[in-house]
SEGU-936218 format. One line per 3 residues: number of its first residue (from 1); for each residue z, x, y of C-alpha. Coordinates in steps of 0.001 Angstrom, whole numbers. Layout:
! SEGU-936218
NUM = Z:X:Y ~ ... .
//
This chain:
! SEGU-936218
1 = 0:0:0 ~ -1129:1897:3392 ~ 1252:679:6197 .
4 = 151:904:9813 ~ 1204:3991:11537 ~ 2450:3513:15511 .
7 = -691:5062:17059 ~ -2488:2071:15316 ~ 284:-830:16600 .
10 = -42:569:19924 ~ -3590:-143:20338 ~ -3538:-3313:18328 .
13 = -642:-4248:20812 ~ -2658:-2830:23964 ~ -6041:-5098:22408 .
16 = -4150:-7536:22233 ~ -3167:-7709:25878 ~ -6731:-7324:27322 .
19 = -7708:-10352:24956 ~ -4893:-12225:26302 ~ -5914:-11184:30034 .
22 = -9546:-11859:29161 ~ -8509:-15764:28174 ~ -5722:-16507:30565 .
25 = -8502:-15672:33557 ~ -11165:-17680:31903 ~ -8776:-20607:30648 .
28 = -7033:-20262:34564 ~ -10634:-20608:36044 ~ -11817:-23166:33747 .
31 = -8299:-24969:34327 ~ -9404:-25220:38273 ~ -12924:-26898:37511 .
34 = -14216:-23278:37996 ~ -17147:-21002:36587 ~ -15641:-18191:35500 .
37 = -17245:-15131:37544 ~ -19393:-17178:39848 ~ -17318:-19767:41234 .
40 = -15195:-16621:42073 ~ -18319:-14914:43599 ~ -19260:-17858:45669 .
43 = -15961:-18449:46844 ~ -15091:-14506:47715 ~ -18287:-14983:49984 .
46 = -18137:-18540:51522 ~ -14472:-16956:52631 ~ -15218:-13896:53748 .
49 = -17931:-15128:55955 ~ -15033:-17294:57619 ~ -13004:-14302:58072 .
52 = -15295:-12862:60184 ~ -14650:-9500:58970 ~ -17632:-6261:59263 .
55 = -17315:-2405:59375 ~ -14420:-369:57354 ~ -12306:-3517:56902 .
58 = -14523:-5782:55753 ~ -16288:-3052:53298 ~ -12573:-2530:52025 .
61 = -12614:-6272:51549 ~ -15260:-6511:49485 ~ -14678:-3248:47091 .
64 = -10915:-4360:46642 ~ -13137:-7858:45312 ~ -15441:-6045:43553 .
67 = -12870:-3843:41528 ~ -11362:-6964:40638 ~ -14339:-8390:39060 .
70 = -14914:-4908:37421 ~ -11403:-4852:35739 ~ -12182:-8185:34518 .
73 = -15221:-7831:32604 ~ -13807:-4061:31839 ~ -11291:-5835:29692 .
76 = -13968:-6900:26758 ~ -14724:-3066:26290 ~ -11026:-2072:26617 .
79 = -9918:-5093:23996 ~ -12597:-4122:21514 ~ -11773:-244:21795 .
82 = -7965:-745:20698 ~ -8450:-3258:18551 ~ -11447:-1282:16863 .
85 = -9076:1955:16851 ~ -12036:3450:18383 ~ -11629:6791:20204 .
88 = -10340:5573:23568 ~ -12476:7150:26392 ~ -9543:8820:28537 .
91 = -12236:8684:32012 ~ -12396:4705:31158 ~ -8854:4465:30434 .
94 = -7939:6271:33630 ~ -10432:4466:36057 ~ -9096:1088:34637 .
97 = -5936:2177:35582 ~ -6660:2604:38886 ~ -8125:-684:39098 .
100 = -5486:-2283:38034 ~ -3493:-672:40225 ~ -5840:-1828:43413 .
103 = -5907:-5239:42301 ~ -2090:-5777:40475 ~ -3602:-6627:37198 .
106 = -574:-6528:35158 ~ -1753:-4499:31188 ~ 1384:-6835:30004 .
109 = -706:-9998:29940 ~ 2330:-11772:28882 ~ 4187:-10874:32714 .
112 = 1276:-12479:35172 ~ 1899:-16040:32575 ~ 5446:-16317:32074 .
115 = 5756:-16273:36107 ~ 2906:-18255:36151 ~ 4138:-20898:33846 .
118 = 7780:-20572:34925 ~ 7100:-21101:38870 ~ 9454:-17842:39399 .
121 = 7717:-15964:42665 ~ 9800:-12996:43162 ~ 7207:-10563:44563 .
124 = 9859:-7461:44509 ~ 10288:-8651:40412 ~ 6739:-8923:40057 .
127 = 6075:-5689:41545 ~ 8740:-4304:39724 ~ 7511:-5771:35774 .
130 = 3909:-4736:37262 ~ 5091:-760:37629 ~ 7125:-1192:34192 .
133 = 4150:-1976:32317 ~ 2093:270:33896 ~ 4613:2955:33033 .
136 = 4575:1574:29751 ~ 620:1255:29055 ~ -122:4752:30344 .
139 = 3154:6968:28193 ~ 2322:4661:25002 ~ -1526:5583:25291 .
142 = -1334:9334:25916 ~ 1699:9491:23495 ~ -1054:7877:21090 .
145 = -3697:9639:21957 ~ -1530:12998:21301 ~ 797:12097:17978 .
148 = -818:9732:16380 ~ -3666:11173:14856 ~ -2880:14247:12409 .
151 = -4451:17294:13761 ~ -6689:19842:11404 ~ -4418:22581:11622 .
154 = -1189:20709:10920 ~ -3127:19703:7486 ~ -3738:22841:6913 .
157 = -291:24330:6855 ~ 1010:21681:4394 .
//
């Protein structure tokens, strides 16, 4: 009987949270009598033409949008990656990162719809579970990444 080692739990866990992302934005947009992706589009634009924004700020507007989007459909790639136990691409993994740090995408899927669903809206908490499983996500993938797959040399020496 093989039994799962922790590098493979970790990614099945991490997977797991980019599927649950992945649904709770499309069930969420769905919910709202939206299109997933373009009612979000449309909106973003019909909006930022009211704001009457141009230059720097207005470019910053639209990036911060746009790397929200990104991180969104990024999440089908991430999900299959764990879940496959494929090779995670550390350049991927770190530029996700960073988007979800510009746009507060939580990689605990679970935090964004428990205050969601329990009407709690702390923003110090929030920001506070949002750095925790950031922390989190990042130490359990390198640690991963590191340990958790035997190296040549340490078969070897057995």
């Amino acid at each position: 009987m093989k039994i799962m080692n922790l590098r493979n739990k970790i990614f099945i866990f991490w997977g797991v949270m980019d599927v649950l992302a992945l649904l709770g934005y499309l069930f969420f947009s769905m919910q709202s009598g939206n299109v997933p992706f373009y009612s979000d589009i449309s909106a973003f634009y019909s909006n930022y033409g009211r704001l009457g924004v141009s230059g720097v700020t207005g470019g910053l507007v639209q990036l911060m949008f746009f790397i929200n989007i990104a991180l969104i459909i990024s999440l089908i790639f991430s999900a299959w990656s764990f879940l496959a136990k494929k090779n995670i691409n550390m350049i991927f993994f770190v530029v996700q990162e960073i988007a979800r740090v510009c746009s507060l995408k939580c990689s605990v899927a679970l935090i964004p719809m428990m205050l969601h669903l329990t009407g709690f809206r702390s923003a110090l908490v929030a920001i506070v579970l949002f750095m925790l499983s950031e922390a989190l996500k990042i130490g359990s993938v390198v640690w991963a990444k590191r340990n958790g797959t035997p190296r040549a040399d340490a078969a070897l020496t057995r």
